[in-house]
CHARMM internal coordinates of N, CA and C (Angstrom, degrees):
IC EDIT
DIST 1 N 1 CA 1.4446
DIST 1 CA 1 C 1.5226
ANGL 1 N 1 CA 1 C 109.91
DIST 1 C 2 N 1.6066
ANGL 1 CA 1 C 2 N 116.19
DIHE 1 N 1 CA 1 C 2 N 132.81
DIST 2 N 2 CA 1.5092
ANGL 1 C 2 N 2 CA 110.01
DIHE 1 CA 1 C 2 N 2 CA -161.23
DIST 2 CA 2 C 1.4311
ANGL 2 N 2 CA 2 C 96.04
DIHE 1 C 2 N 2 CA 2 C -106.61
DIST 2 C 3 N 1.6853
ANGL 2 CA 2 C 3 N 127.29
DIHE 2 N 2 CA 2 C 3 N 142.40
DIST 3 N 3 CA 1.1579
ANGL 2 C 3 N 3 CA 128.64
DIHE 2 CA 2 C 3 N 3 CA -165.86
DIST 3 CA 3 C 1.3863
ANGL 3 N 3 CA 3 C 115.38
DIHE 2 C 3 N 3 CA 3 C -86.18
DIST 3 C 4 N 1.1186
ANGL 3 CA 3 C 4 N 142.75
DIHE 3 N 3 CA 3 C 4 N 168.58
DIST 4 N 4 CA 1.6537
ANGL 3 C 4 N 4 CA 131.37
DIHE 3 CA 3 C 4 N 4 CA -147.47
DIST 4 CA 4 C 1.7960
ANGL 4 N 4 CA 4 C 92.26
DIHE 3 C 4 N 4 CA 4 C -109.05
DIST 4 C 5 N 1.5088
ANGL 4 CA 4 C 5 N 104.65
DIHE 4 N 4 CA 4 C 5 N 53.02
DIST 5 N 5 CA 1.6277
ANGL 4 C 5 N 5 CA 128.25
DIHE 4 CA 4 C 5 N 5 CA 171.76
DIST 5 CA 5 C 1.6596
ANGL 5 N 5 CA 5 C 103.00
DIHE 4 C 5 N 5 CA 5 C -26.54
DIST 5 C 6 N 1.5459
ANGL 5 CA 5 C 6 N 133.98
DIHE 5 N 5 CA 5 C 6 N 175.03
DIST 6 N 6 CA 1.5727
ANGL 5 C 6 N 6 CA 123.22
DIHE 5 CA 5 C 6 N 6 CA 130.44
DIST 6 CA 6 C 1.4477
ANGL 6 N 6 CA 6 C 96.35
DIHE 5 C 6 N 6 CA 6 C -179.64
DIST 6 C 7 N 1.1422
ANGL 6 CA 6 C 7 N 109.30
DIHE 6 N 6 CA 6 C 7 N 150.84
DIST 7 N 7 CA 1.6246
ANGL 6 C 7 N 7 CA 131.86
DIHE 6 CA 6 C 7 N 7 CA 162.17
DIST 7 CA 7 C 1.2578
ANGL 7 N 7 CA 7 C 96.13
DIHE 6 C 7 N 7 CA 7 C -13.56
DIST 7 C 8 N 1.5924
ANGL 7 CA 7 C 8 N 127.55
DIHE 7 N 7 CA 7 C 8 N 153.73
DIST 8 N 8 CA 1.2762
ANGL 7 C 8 N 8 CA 135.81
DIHE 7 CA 7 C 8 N 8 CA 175.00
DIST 8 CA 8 C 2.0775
ANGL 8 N 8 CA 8 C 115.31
DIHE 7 C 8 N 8 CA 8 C 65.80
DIST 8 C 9 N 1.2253
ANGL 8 CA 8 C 9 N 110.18
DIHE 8 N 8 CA 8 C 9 N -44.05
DIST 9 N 9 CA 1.3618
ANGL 8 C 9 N 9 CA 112.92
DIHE 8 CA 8 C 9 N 9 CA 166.89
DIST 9 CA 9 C 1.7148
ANGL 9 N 9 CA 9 C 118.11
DIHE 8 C 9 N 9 CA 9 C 9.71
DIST 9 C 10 N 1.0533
ANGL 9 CA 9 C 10 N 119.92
DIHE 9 N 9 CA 9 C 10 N 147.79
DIST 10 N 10 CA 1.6739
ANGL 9 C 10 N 10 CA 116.55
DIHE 9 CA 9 C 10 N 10 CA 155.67
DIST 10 CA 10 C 1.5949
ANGL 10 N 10 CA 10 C 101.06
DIHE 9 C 10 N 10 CA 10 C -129.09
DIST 10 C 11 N 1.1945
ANGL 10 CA 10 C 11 N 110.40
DIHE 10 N 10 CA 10 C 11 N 97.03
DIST 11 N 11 CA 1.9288
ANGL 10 C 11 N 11 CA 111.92
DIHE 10 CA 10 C 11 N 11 CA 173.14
DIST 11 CA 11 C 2.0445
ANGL 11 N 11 CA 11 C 116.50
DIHE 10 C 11 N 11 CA 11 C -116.02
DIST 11 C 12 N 1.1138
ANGL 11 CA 11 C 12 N 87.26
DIHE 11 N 11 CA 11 C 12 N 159.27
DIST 12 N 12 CA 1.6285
ANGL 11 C 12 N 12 CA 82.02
DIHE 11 CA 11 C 12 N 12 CA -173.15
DIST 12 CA 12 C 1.5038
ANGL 12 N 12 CA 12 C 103.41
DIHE 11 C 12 N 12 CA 12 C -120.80
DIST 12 C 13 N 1.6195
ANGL 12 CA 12 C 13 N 104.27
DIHE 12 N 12 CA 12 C 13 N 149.22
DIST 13 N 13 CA 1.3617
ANGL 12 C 13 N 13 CA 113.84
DIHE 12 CA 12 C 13 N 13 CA -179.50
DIST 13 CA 13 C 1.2683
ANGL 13 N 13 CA 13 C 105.23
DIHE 12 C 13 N 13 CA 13 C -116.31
DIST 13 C 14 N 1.5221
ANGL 13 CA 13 C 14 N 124.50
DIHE 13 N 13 CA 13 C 14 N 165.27
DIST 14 N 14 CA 1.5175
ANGL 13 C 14 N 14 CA 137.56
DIHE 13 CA 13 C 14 N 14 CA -149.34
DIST 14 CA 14 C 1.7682
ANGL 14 N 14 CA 14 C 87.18
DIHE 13 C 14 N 14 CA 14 C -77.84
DIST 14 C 15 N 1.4603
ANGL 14 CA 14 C 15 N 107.35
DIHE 14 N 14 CA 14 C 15 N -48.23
DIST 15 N 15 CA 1.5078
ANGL 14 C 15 N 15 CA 119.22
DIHE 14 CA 14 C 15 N 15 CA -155.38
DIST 15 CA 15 C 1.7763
ANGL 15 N 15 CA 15 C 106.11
DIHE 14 C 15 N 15 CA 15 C -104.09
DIST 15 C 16 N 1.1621
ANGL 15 CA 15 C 16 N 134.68
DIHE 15 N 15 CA 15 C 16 N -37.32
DIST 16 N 16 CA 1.3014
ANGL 15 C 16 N 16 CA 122.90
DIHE 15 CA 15 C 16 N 16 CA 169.90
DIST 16 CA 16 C 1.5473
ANGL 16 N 16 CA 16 C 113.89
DIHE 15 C 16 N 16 CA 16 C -93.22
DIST 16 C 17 N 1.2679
ANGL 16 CA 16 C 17 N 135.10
DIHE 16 N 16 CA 16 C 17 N -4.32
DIST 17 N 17 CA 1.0876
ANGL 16 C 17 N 17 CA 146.54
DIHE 16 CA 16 C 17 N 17 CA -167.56
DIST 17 CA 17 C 1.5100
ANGL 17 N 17 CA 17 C 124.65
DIHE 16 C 17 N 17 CA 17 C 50.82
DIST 17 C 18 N 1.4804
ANGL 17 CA 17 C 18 N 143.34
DIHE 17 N 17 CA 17 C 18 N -143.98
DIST 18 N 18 CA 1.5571
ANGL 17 C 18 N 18 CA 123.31
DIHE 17 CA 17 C 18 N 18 CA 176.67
DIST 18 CA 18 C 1.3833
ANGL 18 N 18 CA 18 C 138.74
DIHE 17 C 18 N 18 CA 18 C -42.16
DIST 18 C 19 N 1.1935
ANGL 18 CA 18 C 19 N 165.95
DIHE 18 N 18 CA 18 C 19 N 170.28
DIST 19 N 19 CA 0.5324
ANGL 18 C 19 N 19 CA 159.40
DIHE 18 CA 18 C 19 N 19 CA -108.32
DIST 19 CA 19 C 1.5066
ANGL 19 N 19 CA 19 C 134.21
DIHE 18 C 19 N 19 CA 19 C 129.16
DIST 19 C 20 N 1.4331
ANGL 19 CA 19 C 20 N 117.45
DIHE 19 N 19 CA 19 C 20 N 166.43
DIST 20 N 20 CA 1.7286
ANGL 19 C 20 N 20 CA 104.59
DIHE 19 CA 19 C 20 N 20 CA -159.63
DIST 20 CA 20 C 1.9447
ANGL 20 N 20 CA 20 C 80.99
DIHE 19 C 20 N 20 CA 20 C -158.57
DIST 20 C 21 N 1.6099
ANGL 20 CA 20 C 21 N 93.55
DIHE 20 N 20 CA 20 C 21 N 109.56
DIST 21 N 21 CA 1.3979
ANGL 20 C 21 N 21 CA 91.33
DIHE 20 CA 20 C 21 N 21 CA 166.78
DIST 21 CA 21 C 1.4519
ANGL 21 N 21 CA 21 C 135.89
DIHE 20 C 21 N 21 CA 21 C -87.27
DIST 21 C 22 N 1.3818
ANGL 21 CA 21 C 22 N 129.49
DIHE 21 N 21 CA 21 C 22 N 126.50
DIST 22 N 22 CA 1.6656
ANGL 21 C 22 N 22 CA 132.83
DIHE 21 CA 21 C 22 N 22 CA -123.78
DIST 22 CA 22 C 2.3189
ANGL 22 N 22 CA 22 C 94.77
DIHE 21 C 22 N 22 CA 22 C -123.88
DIST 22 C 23 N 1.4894
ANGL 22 CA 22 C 23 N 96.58
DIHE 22 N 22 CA 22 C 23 N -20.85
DIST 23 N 23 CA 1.5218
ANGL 22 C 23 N 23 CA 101.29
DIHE 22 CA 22 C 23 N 23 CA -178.72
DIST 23 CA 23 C 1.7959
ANGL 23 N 23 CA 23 C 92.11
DIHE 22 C 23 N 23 CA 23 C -152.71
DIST 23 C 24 N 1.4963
ANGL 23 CA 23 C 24 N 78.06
DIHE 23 N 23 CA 23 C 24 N 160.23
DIST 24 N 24 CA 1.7669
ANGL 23 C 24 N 24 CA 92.94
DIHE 23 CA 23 C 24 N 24 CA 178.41
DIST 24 CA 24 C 1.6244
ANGL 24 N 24 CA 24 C 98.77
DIHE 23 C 24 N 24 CA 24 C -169.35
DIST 24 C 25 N 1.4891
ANGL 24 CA 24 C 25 N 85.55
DIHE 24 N 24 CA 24 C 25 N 106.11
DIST 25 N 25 CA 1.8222
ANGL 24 C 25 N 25 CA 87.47
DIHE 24 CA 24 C 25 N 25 CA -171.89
DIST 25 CA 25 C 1.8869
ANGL 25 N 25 CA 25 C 105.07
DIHE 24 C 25 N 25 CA 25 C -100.54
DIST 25 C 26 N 1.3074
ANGL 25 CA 25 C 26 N 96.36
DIHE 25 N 25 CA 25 C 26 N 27.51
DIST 26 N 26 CA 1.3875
ANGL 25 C 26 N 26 CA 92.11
DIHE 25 CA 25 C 26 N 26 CA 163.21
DIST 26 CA 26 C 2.0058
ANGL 26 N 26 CA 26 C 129.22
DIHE 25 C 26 N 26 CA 26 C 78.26
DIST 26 C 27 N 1.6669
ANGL 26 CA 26 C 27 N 84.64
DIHE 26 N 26 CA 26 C 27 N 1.35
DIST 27 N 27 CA 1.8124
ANGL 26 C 27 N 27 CA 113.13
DIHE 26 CA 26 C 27 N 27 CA -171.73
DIST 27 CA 27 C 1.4662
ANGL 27 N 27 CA 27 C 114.27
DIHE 26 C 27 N 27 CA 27 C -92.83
DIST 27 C 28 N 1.0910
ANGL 27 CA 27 C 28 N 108.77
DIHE 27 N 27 CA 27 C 28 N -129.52
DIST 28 N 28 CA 1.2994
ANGL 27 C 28 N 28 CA 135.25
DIHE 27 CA 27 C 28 N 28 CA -171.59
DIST 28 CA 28 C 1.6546
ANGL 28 N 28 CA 28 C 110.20
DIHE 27 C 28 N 28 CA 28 C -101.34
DIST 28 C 29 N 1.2561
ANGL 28 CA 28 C 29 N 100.21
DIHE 28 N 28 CA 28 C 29 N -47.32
DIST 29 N 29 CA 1.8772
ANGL 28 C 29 N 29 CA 120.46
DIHE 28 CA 28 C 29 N 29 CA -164.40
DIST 29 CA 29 C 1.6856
ANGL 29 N 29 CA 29 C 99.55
DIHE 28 C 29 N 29 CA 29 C -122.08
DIST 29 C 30 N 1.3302
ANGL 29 CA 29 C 30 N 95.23
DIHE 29 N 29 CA 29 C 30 N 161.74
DIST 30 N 30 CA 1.4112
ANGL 29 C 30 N 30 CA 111.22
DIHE 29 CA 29 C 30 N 30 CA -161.02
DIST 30 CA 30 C 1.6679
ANGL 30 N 30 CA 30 C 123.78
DIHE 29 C 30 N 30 CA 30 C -145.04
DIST 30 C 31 N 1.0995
ANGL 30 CA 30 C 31 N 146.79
DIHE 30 N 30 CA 30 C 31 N 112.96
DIST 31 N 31 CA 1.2899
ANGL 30 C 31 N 31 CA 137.65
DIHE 30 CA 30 C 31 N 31 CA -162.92
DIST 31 CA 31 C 1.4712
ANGL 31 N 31 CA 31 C 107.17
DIHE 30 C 31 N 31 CA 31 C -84.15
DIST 31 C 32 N 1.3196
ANGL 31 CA 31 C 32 N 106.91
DIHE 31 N 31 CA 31 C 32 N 141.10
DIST 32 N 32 CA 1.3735
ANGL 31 C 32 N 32 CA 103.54
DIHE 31 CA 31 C 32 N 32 CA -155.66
DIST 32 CA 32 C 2.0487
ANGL 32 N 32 CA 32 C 100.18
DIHE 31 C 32 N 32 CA 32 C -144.93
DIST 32 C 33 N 0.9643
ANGL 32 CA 32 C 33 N 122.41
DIHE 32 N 32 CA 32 C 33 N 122.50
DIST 33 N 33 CA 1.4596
ANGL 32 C 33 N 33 CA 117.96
DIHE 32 CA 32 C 33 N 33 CA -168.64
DIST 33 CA 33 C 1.2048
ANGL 33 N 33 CA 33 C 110.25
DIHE 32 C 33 N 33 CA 33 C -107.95
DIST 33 C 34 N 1.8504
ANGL 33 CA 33 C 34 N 111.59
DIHE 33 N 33 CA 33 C 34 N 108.79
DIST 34 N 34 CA 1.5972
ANGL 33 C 34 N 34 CA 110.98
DIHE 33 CA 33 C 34 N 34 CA -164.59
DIST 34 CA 34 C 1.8236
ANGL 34 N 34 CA 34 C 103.20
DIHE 33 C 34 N 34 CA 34 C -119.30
DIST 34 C 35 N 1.2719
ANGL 34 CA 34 C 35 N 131.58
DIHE 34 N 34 CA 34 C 35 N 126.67
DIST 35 N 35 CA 1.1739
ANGL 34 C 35 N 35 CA 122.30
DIHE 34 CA 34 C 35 N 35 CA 140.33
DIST 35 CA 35 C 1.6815
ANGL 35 N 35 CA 35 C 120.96
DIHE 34 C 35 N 35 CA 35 C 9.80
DIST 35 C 36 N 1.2380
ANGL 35 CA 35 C 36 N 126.82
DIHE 35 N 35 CA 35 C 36 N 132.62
DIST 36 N 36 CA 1.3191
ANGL 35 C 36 N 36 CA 134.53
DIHE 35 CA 35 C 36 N 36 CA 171.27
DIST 36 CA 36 C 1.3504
ANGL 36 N 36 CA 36 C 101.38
DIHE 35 C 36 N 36 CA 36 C -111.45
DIST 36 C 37 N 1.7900
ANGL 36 CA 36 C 37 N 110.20
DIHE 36 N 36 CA 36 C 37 N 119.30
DIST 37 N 37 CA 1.4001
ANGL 36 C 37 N 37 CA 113.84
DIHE 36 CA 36 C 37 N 37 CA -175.42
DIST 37 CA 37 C 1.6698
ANGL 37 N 37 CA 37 C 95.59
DIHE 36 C 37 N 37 CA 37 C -104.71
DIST 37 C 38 N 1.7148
ANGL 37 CA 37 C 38 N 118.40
DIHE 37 N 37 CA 37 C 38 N -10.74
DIST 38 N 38 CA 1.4480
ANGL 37 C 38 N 38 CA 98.77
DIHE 37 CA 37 C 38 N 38 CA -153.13
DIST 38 CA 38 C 1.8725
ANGL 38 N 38 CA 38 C 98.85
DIHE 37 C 38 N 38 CA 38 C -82.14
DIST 38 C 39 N 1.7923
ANGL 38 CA 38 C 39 N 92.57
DIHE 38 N 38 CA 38 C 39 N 154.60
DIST 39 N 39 CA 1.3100
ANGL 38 C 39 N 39 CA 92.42
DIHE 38 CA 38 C 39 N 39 CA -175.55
DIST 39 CA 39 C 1.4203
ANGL 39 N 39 CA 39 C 134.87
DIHE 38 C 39 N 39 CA 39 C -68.33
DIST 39 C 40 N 1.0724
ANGL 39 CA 39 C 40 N 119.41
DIHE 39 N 39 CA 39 C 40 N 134.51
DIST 40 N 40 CA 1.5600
ANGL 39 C 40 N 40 CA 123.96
DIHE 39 CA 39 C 40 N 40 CA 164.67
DIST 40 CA 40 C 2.1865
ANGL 40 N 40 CA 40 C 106.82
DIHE 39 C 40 N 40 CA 40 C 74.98
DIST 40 C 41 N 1.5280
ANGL 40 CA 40 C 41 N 88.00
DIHE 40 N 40 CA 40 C 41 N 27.72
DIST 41 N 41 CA 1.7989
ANGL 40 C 41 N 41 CA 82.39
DIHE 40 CA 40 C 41 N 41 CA 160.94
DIST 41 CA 41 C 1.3365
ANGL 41 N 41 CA 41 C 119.37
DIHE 40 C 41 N 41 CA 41 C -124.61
DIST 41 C 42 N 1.2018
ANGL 41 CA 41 C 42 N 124.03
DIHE 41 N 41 CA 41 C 42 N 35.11
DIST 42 N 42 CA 1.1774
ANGL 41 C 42 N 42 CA 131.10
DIHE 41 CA 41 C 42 N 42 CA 127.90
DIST 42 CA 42 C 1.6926
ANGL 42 N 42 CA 42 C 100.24
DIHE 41 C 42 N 42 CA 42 C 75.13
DIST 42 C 43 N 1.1920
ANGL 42 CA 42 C 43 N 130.63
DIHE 42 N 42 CA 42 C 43 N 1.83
DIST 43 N 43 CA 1.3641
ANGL 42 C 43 N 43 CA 126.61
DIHE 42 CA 42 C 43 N 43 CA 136.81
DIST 43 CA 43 C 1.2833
ANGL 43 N 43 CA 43 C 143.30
DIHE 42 C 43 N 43 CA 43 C -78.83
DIST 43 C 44 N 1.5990
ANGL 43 CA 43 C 44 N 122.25
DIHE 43 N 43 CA 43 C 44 N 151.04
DIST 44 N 44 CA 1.8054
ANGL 43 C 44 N 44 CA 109.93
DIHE 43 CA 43 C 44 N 44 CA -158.32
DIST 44 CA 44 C 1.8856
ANGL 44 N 44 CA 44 C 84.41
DIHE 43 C 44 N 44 CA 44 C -93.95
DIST 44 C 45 N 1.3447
ANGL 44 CA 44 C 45 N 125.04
DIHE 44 N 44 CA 44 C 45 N -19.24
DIST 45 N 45 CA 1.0908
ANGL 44 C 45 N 45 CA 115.31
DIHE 44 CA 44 C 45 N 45 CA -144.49
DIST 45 CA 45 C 1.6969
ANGL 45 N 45 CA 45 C 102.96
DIHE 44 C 45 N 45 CA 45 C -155.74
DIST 45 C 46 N 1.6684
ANGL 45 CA 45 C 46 N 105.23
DIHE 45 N 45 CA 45 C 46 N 126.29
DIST 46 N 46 CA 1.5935
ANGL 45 C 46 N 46 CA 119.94
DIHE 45 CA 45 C 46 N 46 CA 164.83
DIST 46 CA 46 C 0.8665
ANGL 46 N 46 CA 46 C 116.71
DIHE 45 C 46 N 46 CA 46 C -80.73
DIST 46 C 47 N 1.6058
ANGL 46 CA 46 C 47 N 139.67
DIHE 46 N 46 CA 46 C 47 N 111.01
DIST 47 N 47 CA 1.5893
ANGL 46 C 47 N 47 CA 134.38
DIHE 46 CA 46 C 47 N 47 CA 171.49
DIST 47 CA 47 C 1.2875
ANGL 47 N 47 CA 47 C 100.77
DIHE 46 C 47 N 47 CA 47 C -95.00
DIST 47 C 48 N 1.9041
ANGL 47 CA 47 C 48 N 114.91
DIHE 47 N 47 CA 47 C 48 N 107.65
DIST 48 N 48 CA 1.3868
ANGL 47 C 48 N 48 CA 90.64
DIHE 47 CA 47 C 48 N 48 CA 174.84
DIST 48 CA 48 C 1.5115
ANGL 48 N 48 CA 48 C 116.80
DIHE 47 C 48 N 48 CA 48 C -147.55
DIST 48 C 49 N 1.5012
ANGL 48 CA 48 C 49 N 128.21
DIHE 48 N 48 CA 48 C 49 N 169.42
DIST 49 N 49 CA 1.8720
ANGL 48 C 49 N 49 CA 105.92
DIHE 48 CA 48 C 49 N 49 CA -160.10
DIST 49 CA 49 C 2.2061
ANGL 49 N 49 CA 49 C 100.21
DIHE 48 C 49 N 49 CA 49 C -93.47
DIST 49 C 50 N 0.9717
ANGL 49 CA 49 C 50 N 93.43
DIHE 49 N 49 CA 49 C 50 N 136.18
DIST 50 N 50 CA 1.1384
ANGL 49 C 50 N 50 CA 86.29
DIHE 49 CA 49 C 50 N 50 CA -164.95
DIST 50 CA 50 C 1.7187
ANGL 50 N 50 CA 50 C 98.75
DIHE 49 C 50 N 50 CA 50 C -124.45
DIST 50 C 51 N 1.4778
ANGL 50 CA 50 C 51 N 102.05
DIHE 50 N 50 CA 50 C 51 N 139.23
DIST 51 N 51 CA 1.8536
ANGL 50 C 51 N 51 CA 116.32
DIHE 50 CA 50 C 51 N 51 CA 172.41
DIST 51 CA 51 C 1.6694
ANGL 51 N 51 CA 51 C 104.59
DIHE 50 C 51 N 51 CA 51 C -46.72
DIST 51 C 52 N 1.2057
ANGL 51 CA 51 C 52 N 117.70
DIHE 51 N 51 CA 51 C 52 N 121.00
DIST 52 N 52 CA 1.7829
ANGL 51 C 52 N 52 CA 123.68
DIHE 51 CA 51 C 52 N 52 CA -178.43
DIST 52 CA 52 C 1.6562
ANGL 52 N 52 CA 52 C 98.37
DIHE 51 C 52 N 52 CA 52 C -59.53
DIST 52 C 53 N 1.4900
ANGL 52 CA 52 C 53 N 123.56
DIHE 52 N 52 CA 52 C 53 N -22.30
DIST 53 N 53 CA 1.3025
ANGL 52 C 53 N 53 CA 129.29
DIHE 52 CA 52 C 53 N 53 CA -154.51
DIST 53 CA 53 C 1.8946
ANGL 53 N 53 CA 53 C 91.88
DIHE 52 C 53 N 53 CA 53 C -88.23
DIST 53 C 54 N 1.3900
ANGL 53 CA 53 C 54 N 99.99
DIHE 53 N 53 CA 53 C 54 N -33.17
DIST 54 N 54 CA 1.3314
ANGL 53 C 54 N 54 CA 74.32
DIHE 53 CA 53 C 54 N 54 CA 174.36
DIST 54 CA 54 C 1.8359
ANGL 54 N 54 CA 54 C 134.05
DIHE 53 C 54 N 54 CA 54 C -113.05
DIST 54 C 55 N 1.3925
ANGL 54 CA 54 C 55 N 84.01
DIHE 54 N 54 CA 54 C 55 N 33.29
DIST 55 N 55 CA 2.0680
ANGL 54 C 55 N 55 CA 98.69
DIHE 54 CA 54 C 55 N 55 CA 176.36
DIST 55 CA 55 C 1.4153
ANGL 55 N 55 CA 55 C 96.31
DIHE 54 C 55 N 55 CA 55 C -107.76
DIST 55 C 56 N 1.4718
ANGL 55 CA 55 C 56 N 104.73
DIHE 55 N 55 CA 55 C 56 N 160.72
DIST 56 N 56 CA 1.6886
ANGL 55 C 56 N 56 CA 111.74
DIHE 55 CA 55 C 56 N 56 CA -178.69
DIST 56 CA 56 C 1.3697
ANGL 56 N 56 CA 56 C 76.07
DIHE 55 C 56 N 56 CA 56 C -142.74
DIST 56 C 57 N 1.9597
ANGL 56 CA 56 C 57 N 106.48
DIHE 56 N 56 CA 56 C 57 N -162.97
DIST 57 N 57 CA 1.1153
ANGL 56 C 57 N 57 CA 140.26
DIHE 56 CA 56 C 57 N 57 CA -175.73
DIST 57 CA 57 C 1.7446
ANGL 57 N 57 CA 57 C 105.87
DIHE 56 C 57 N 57 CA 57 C -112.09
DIST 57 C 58 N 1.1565
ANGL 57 CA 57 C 58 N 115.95
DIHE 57 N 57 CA 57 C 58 N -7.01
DIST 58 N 58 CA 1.4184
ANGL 57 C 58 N 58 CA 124.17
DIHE 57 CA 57 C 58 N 58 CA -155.74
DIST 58 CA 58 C 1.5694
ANGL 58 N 58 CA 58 C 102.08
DIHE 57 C 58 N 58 CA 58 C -160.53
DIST 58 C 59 N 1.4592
ANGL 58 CA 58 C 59 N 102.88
DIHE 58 N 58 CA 58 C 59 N 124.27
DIST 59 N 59 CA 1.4574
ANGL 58 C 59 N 59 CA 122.65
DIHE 58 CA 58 C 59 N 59 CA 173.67
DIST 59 CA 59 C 1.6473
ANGL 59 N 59 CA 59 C 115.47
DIHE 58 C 59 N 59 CA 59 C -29.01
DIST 59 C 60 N 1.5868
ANGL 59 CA 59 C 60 N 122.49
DIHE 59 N 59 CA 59 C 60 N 127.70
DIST 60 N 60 CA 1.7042
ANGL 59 C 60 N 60 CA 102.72
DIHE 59 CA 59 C 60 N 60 CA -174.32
DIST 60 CA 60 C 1.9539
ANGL 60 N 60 CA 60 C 74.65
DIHE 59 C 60 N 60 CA 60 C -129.98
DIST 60 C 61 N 1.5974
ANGL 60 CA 60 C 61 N 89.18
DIHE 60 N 60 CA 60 C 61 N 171.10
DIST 61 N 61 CA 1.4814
ANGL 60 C 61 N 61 CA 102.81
DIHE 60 CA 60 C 61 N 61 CA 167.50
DIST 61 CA 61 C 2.0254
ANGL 61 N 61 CA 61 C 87.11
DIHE 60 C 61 N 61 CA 61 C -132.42
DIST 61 C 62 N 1.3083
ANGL 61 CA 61 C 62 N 104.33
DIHE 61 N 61 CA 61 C 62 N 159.71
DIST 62 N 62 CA 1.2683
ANGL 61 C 62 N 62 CA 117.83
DIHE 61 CA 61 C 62 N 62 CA 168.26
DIST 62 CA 62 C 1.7864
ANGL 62 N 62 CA 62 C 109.33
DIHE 61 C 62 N 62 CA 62 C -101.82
DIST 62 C 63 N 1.1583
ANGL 62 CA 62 C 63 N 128.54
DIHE 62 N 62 CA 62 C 63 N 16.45
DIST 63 N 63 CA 1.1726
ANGL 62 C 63 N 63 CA 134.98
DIHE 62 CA 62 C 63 N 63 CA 151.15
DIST 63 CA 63 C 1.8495
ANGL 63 N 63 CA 63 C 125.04
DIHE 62 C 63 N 63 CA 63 C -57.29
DIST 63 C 64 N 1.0160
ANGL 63 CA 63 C 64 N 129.08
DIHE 63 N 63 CA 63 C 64 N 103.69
DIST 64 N 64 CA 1.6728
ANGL 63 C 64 N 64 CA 118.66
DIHE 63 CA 63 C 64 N 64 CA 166.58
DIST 64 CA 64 C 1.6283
ANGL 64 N 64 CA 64 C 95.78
DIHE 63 C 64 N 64 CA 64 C 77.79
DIST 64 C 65 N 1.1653
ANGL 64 CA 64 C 65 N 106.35
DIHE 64 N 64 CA 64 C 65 N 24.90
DIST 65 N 65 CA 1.8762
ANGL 64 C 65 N 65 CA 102.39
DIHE 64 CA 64 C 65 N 65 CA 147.48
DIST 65 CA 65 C 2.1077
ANGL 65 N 65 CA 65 C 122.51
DIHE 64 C 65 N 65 CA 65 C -52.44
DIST 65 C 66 N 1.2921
ANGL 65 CA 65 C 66 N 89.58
DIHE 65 N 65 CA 65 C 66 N 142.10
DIST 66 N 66 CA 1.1493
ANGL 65 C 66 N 66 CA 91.02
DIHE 65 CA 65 C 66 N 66 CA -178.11
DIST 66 CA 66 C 1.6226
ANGL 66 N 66 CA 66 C 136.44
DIHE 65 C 66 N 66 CA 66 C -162.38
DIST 66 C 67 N 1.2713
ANGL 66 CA 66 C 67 N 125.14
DIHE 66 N 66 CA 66 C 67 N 108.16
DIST 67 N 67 CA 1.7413
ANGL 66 C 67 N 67 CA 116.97
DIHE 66 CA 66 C 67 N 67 CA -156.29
DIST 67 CA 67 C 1.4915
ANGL 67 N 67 CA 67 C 110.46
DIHE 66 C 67 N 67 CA 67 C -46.65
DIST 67 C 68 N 1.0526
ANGL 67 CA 67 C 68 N 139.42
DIHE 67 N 67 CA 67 C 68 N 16.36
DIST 68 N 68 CA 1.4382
ANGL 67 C 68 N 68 CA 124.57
DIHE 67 CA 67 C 68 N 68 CA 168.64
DIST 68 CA 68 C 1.2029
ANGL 68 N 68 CA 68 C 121.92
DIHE 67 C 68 N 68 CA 68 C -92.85
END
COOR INIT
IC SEED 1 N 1 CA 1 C
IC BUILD
């Protein structure tokens, strides 16, 4: 089930954290424009295509997942 994604968005990922989705070609993956925290590379900004399965609307941890 595909989440009601769109241009402008603010979603967060497990591994780049917030984020602002910048393309959405309607697939699988999704371009998503996050802050660059890593040190000393000298970019303000990650442009990168990211699995829709793994952005939400709301902060997740992958800690104590569970099928129920």
């Amino acid at each position: 089930m595909r989440e009601n994604f769109k241009v402008g968005d603010k979603v967060y990922h497990f591994f780049y954290g917030w984020g602002e989705i910048i393309e959405d070609n309607r697939n699988i993956k999704m371009r998503v424009q996050f802050k660059d925290t890593r040190e000393g590379s000298g970019k303000k900004y990650l442009k990168e295509y990211v699995d829709i399965r793994l952005v939400s609307f709301t902060e997740y941890t992958l800690n104590g997942l569970t099928q129920k």
